[in-house]
N, C-alpha and C positions, 0 to 999 in steps of 0.2 A: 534630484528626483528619484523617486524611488522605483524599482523593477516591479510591472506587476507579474502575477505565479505563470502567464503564458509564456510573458518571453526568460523568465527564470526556469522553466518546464523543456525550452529548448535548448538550454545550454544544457541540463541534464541529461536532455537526450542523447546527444552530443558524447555528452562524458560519458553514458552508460553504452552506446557502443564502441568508445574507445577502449575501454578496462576492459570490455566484453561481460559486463554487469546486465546487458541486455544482448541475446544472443539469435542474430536471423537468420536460417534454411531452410529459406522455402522450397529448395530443392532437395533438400537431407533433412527434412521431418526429426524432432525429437521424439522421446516417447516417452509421456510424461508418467507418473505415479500410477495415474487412474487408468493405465493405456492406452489414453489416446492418446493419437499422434498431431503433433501441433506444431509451426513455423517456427516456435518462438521458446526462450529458456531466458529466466530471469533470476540475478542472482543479485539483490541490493548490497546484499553484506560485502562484497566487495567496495564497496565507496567507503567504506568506515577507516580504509588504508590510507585515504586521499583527502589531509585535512581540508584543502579549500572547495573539494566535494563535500562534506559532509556540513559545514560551512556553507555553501549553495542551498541543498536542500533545506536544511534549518531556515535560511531564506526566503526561500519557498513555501515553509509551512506559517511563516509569520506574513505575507501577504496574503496566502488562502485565507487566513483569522481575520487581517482586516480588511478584505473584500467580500467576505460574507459575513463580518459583523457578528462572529464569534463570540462570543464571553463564556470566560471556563474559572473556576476558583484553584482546579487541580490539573494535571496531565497525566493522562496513565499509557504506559506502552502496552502493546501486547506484544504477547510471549512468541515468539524468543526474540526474532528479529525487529520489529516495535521497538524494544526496550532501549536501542542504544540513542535513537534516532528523539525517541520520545526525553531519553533524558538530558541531552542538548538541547533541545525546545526550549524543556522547563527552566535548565541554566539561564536559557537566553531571557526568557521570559520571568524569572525570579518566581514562579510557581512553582508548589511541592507535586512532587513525582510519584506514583505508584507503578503497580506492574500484579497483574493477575496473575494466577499460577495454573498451569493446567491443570495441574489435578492437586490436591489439601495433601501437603506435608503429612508424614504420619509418623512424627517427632516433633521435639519442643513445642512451638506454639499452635502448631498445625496450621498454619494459615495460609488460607487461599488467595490474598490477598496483601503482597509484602510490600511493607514501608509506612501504611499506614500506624498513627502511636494509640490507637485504640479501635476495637472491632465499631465500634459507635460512630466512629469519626465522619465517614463517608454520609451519613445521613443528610439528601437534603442537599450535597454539596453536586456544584455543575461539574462535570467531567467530560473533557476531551482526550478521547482514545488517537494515538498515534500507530498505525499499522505501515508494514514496509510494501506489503504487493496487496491488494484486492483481487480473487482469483473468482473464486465463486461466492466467496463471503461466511462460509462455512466458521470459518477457525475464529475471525473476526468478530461474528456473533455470538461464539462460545462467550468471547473473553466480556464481551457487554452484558451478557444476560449474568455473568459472576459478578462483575462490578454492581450492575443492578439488585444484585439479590446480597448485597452490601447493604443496599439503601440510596448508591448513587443515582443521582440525577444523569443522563448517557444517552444521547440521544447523536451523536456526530462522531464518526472516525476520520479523521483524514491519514492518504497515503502515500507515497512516493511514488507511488505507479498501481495501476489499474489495465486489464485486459480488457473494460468495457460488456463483459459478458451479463444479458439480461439476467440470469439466474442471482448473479450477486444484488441486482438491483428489485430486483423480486422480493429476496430475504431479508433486505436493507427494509423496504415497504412494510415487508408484512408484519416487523421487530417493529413499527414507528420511529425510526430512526435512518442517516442516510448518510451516504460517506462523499466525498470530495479527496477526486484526485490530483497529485500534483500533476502528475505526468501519464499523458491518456494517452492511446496507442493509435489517435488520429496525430496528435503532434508527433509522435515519433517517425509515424510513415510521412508527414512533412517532412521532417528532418532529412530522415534517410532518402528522401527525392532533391532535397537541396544538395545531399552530397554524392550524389551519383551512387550510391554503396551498391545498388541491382539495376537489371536492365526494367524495361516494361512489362516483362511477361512474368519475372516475378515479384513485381510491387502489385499486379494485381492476384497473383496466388496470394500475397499476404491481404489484400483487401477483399479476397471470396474467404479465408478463415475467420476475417471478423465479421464476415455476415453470417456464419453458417461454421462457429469451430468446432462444434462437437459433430458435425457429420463431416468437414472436410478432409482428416487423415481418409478415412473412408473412402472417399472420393477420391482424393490423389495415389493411393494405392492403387485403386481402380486404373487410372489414366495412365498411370506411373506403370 
């Protein structure tokens, strides 16, 4: 019998804070790019070390497909980290592979869009985007609206983990298009209560920053 993506989502979880692929302080806040400060530091690229991780996930993106009744003719990663995860897929799956580019070459064939064997090619054709983290959906949607402006058909990314943050799901919305996470940051705080990893006061600092993560550094500075 086959795993469905929940309980293949919990053994990821599992793995990802064993590697330390998924990293929680809710007491020592990171500080992310954008300055906020946030519980949590996610790093997929780390599982790419771990064949029977990388193997799992693959897993996992092949039940998300047949539990939502997917149909794609192509797979494309997004750029950078996408790219490795999306081209095990397609191996598994015997589908041809792309991979956007953030920005057009400006040599040889300039293309913004590497692997396909003519600019023509994508017309038309269905396309599932593989992304490694959904954060705010920003970089994600870049890589769609290029494929799109190929001619692909791209309406669905799925990803290995997701922070749940409405803004991504907003962008997702208002593109016509909608992503599906393997691994959502409600099972992960499962997880991490089945394994004892914090006491109760901060599993629920991490469940007040997914209600509220762009004010809670904010707020725990405050407190803190």
């Amino acid at each position: 019998m086959k795993e469905n993506s929940k309980d293949i989502a919990r053994k990821i979880a599992a793995a990802a804070l064993k590697i330390k692929a998924v990293k929680l302080q809710p007491d020592n806040p990171f500080t992310w790019a954008s300055g906020y400060k946030m519980p949590i530091y996610n790093d997929n690229r780390l599982f790419l070390f771990y064949p029977e991780y990388r193997s799992l996930i693959c897993e996992g993106f092949i039940a998300l497909i047949r539990e939502n009744g997917i149909v794609c003719d192509i797979i494309a990663g997004t750029p950078t980290a996408g790219i490795p995860h999306g081209a095990l897929l397609a191996e598994r799956l015997g589908k041809p592979f792309i991979y956007p580019r953030k920005s057009q070459k400006d040599h040889g064939m300039q293309n913004r869009i590497e692997g396909i064997p003519d600019p023509s090619y994508l017309h038309g054709k269905k396309v599932l985007m593989i992304e490694d983290l959904i954060s705010t959906g920003g970089s994600s949607l870049e890589a769609l609206q290029t494929l799109r402006g190929a001619g692909a058909d791209v309406d669905t990314c799925l990803s290995i983990f997701s922070y749940g943050f409405q803004k991504a799901r907003d962008c997702f919305h208002q593109a016509g298009a909608e992503y599906v996470s393997l691994l959502t940051f409600d099972i992960l705080l499962e997880v991490v209560e089945g394994l004892a990893y914090f006491n109760k006061a901060q599993v629920e600092l991490l469940r007040a920053w997914q209600q509220s993560p762009f004010e809670w550094g904010e707020r725990f500075c405050k407190e803190g």
